[in-house]
C-alpha positions as a Markdown table, in Angstrom:
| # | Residue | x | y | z |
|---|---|---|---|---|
| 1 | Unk | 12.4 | 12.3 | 4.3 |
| 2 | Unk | 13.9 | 11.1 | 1.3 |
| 3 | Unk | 12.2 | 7.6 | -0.2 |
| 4 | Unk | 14.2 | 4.3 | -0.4 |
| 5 | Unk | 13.6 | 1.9 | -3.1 |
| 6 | Unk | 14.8 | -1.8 | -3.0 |
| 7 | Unk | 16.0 | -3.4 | -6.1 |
| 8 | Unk | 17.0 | -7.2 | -6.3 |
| 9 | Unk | 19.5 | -8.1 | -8.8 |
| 10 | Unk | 19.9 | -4.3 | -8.7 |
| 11 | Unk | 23.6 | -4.6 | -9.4 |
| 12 | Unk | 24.3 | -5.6 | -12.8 |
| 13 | Unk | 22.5 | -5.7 | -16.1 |
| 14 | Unk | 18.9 | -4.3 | -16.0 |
| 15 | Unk | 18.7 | -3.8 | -12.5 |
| 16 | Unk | 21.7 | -1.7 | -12.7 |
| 17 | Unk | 20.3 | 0.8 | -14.1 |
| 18 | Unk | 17.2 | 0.8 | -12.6 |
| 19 | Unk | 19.5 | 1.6 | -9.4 |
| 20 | Unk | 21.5 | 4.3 | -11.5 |
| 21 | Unk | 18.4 | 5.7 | -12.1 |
| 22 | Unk | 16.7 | 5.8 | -8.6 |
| 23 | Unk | 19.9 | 7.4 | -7.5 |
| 24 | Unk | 19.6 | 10.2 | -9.6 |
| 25 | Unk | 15.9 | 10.9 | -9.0 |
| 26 | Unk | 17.4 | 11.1 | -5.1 |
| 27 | Unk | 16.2 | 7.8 | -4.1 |
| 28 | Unk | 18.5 | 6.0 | -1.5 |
| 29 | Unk | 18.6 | 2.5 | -2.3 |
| 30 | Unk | 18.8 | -1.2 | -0.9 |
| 31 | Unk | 20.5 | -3.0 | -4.0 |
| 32 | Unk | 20.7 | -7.1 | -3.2 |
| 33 | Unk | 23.3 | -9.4 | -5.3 |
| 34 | Unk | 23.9 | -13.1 | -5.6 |
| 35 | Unk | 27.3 | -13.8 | -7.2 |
| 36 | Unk | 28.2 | -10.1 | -8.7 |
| 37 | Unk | 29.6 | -8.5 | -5.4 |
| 38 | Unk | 32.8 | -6.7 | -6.8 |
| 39 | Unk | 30.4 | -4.9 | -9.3 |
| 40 | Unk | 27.5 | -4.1 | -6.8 |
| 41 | Unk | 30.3 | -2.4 | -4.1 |
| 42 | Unk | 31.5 | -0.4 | -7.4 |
| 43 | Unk | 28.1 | 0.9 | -8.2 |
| 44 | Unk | 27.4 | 1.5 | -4.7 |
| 45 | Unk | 30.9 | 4.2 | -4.4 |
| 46 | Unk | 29.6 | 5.3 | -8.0 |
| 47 | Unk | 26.2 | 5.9 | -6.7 |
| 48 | Unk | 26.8 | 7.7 | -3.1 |
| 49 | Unk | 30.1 | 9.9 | -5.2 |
| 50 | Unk | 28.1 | 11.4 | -8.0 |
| 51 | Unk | 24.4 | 12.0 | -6.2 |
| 52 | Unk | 22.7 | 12.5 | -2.8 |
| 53 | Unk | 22.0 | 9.1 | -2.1 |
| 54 | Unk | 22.8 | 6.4 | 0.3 |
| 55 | Unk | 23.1 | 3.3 | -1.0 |
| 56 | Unk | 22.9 | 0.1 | 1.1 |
| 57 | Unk | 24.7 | -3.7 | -0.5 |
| 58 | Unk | 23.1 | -6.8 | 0.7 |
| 59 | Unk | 24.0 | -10.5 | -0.2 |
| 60 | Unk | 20.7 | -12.6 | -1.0 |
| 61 | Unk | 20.2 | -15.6 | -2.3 |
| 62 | Unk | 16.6 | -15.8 | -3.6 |
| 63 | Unk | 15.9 | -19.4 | -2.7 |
| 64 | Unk | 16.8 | -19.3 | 0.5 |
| 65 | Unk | 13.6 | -17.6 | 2.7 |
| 66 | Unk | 16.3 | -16.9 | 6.1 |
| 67 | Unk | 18.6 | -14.6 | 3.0 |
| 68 | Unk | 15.1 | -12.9 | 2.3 |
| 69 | Unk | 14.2 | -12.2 | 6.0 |
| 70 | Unk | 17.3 | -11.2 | 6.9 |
| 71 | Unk | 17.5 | -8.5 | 4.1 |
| 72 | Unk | 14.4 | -7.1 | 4.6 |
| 73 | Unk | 15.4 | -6.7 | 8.1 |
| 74 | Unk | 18.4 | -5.2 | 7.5 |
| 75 | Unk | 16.9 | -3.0 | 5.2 |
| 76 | Unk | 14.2 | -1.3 | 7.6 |
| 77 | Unk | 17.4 | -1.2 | 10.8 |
| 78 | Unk | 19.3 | 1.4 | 8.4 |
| 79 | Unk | 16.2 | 3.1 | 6.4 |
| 80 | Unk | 12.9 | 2.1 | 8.8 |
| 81 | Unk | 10.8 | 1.9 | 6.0 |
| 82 | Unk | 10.6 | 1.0 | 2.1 |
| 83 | Unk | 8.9 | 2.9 | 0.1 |
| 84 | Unk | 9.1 | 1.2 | -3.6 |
| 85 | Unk | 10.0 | -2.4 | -4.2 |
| 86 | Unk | 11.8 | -3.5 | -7.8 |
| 87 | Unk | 11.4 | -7.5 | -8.0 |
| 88 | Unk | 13.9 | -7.5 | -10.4 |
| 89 | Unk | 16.2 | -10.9 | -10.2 |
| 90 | Unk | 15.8 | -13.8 | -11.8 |
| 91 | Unk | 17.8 | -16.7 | -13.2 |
| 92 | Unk | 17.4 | -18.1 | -16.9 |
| 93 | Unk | 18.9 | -21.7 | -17.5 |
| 94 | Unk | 19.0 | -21.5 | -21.5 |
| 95 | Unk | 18.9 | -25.3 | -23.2 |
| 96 | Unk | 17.4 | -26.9 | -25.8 |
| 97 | Unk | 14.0 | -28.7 | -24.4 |
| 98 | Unk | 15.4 | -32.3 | -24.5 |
| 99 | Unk | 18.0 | -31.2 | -22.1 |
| 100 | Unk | 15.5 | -30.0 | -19.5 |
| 101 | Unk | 15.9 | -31.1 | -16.2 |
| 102 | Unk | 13.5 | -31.1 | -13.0 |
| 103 | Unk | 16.6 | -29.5 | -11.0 |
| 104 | Unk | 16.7 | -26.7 | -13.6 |
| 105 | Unk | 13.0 | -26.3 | -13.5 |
| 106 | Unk | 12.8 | -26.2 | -9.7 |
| 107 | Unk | 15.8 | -24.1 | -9.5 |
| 108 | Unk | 14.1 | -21.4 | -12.0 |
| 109 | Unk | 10.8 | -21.5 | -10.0 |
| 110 | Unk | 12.5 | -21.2 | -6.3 |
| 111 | Unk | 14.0 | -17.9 | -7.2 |
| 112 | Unk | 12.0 | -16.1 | -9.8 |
| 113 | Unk | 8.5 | -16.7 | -8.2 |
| 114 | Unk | 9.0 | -18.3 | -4.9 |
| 115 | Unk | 11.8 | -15.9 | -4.2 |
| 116 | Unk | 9.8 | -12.8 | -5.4 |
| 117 | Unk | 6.6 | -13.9 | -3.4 |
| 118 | Unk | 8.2 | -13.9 | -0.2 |
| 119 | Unk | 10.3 | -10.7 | -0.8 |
| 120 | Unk | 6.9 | -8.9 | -1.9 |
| 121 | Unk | 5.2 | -10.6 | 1.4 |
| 122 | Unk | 7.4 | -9.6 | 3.8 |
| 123 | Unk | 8.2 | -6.1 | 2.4 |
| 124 | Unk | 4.7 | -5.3 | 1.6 |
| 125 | Unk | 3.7 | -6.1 | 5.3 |
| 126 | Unk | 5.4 | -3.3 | 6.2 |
| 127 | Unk | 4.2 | -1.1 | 3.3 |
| 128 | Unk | 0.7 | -1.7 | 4.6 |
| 129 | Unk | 1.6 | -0.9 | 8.1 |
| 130 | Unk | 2.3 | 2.4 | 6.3 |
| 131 | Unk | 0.1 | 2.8 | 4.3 |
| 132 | Unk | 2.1 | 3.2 | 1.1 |
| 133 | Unk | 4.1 | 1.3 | -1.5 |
| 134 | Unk | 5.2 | 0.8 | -4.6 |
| 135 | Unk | 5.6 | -3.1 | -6.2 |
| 136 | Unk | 6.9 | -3.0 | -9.4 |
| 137 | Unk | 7.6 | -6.8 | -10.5 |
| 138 | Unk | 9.6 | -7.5 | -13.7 |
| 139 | Unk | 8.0 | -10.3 | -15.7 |
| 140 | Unk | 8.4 | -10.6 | -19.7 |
| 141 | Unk | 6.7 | -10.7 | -22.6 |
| 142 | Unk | 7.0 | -14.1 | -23.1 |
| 143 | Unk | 4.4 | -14.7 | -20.2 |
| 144 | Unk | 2.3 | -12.8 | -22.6 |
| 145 | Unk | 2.0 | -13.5 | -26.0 |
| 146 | Unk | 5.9 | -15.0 | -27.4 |
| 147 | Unk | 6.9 | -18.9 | -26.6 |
| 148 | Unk | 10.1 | -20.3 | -26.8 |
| 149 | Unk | 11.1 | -24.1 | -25.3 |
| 150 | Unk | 14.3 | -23.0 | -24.7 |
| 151 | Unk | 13.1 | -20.5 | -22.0 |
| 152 | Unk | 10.3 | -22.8 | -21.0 |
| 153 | Unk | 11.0 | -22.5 | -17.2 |
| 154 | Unk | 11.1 | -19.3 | -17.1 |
| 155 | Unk | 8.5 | -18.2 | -19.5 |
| 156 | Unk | 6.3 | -20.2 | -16.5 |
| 157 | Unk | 7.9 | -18.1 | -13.8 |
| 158 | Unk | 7.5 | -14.6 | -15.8 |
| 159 | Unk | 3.2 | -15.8 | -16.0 |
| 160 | Unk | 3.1 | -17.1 | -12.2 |
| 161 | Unk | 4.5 | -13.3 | -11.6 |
| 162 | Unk | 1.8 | -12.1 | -13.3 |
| 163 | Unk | -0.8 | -13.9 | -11.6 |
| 164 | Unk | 1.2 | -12.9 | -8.3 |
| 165 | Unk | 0.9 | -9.2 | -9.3 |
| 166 | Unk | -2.9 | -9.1 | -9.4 |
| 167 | Unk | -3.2 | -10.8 | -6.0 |
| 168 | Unk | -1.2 | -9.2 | -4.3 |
| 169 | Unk | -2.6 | -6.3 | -5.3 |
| 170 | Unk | -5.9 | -7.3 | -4.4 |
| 171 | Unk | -4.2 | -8.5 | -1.0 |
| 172 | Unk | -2.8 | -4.8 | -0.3 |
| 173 | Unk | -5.2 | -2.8 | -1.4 |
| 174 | Unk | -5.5 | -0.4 | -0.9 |
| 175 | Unk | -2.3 | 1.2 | 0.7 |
| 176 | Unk | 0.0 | -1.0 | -2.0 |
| 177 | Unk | 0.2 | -0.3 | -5.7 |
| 178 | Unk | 1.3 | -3.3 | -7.3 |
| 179 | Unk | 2.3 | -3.1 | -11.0 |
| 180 | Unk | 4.2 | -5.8 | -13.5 |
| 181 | Unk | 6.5 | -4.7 | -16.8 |
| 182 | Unk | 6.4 | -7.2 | -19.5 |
| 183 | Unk | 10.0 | -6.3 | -21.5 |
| 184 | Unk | 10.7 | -7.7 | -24.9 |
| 185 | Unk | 14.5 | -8.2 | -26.1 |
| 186 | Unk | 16.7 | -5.8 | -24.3 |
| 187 | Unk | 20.4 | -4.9 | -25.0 |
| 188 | Unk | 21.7 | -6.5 | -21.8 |
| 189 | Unk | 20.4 | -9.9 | -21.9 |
| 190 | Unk | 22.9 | -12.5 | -21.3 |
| 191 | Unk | 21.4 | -14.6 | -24.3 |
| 192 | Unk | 22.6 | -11.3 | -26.0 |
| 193 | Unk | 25.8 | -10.6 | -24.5 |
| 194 | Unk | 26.9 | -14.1 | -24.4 |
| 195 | Unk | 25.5 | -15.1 | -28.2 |
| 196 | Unk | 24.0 | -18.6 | -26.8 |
| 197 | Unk | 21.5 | -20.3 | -29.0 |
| 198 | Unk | 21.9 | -17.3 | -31.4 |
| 199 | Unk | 23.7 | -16.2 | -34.0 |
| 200 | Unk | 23.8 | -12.5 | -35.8 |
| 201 | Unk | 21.3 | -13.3 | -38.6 |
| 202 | Unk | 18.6 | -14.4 | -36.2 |
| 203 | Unk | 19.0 | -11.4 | -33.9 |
| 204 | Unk | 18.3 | -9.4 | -37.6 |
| 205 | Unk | 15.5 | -11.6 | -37.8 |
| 206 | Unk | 14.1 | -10.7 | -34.8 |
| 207 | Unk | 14.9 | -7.1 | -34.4 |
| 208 | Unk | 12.6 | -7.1 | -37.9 |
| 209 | Unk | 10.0 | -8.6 | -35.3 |
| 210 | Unk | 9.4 | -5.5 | -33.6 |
| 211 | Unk | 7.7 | -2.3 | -34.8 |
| 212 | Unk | 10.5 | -0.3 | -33.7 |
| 213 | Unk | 13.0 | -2.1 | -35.3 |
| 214 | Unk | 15.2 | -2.5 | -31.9 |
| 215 | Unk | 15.4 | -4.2 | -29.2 |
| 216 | Unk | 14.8 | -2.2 | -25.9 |
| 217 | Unk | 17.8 | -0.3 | -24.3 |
| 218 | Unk | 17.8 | -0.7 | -20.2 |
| 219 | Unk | 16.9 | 2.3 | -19.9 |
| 220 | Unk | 13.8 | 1.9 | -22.2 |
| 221 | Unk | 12.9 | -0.5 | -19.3 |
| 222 | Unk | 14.2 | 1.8 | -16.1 |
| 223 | Unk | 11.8 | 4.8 | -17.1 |
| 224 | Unk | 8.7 | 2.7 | -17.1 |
| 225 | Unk | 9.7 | 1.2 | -13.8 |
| 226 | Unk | 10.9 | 5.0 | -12.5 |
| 227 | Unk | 7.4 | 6.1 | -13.8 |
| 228 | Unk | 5.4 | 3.3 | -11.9 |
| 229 | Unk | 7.2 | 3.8 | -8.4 |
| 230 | Unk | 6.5 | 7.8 | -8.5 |
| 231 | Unk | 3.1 | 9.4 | -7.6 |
| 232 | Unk | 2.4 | 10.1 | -11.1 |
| 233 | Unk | 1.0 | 6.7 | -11.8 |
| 234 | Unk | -0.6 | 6.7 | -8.2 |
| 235 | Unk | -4.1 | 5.1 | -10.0 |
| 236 | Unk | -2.5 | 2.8 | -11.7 |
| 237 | Unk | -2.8 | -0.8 | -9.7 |
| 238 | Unk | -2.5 | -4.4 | -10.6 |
| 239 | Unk | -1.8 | -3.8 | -14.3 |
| 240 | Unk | 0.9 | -5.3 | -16.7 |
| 241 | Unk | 2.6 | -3.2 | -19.4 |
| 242 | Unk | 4.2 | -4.3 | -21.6 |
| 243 | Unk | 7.0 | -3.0 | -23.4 |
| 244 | Unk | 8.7 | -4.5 | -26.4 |
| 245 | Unk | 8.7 | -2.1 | -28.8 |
| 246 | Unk | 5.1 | -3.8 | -30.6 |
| 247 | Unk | 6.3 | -6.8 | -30.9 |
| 248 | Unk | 4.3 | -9.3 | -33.5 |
């Protein structure tokens, strides 16, 4: 019986290819969107043409807990189980610290760690009832060891995620591998693709940052995420990687 893996935000940017990839490896997949719909019903014809996968599109907003139920319900009436969760959606409000708001804040938290606790709770009640699953939770490196007021409010999501990893872990053990990925910069940000708060000698600047000399590609990211939701990494649980390129 073939594995399903749900990915939020699994329809554009990152999570896109995370999807692309999880199709290929013969996955089928639940893949929830907020605003890009047009794009996630394109990937999904791309998806179910070009490998053996079927591909289920679900509308969810993450601050809303009746979206999150009613996905995950959903989910198990056309695959009856989940096999590998990808907590992959989040929202990044990008302005300069005076600007700050308690809306944007609360906004920030409500999806990127409320939202992903109560997908992970929900979905990993039924991993336990079957004894197996795979959490993989995107976080950043900036819940790590990089700061940046601009991304204050979400730096503090990406380290509740972290703390959220280990305990859930330790809640779901020991049926439930639970696993975070700390990316660096990676080629489809929006902060890239949309140049805010940064011009091209900076991105030189910080590129120079990194070990490798570039930021991540997606699928950099995807292959780390593909190896933690396959058996391979079976005894690895409740760790963070990170994966910037050695970042200083």
């Amino acid at each position: 019986m073939k594995k399903v893996a749900f990915i939020t935000g699994g329809a554009s940017g990152l999570g896109k290819v995370i999807s692309s990839m999880f199709a290929k490896e013969g996955y089928n997949l639940v893949i929830t969107y907020y605003k890009s719909q047009e794009e996630a019903y394109k990937l999904k014809k791309k998806l179910e043409d070009n490998y053996n996968s079927k591909v289920l599109i679900l509308k969810c907003d993450l601050s809303k807990e009746e979206d999150i139920k009613e996905v995950k319900e959903e989910a198990l009436k056309n695959f009856e189980k989940i096999d590998v969760l990808v907590n992959n959606a989040s929202v990044e409000i990008n302005k300069e610290f005076n600007q700050k708001t308690k809306k944007n804040f609360m906004y920030t938290l409500e999806v990127n760690l409320v939202g992903t606790f109560l997908i992970s709770r929900y979905i990993a009640d039924e991993m336990y009832k079957n004894k197996y699953g795979k959490i993989i939770n995107i976080s950043s490196n900036n819940a790590i060891d990089k700061n940046d007021p601009i991304t204050l409010e979400y730096d503090a999501s990406k380290v509740g995620i972290i703390s959220m990893t280990h305990n859930f872990a330790l809640e779901y053990a020991p049926f439930v591998n639970v696993n975070a990925v700390a990316p660096g910069w990676i080629t489809t940000d929006k902060i890239l693709l949309e140049n805010n708060n940064l011009d091209g000698k900076l991105l030189e600047e910080e590129s120079k940052n990194i070990l490798l000399h570039r930021f991540a590609t997606p699928e950099d990211v995807a292959n780390l995420v593909l190896f933690l939701a396959s058996d391979k990494s079976s005894y690895i649980n409740s760790e963070v990687i990170k994966i910037d390129g050695g970042s200083y």
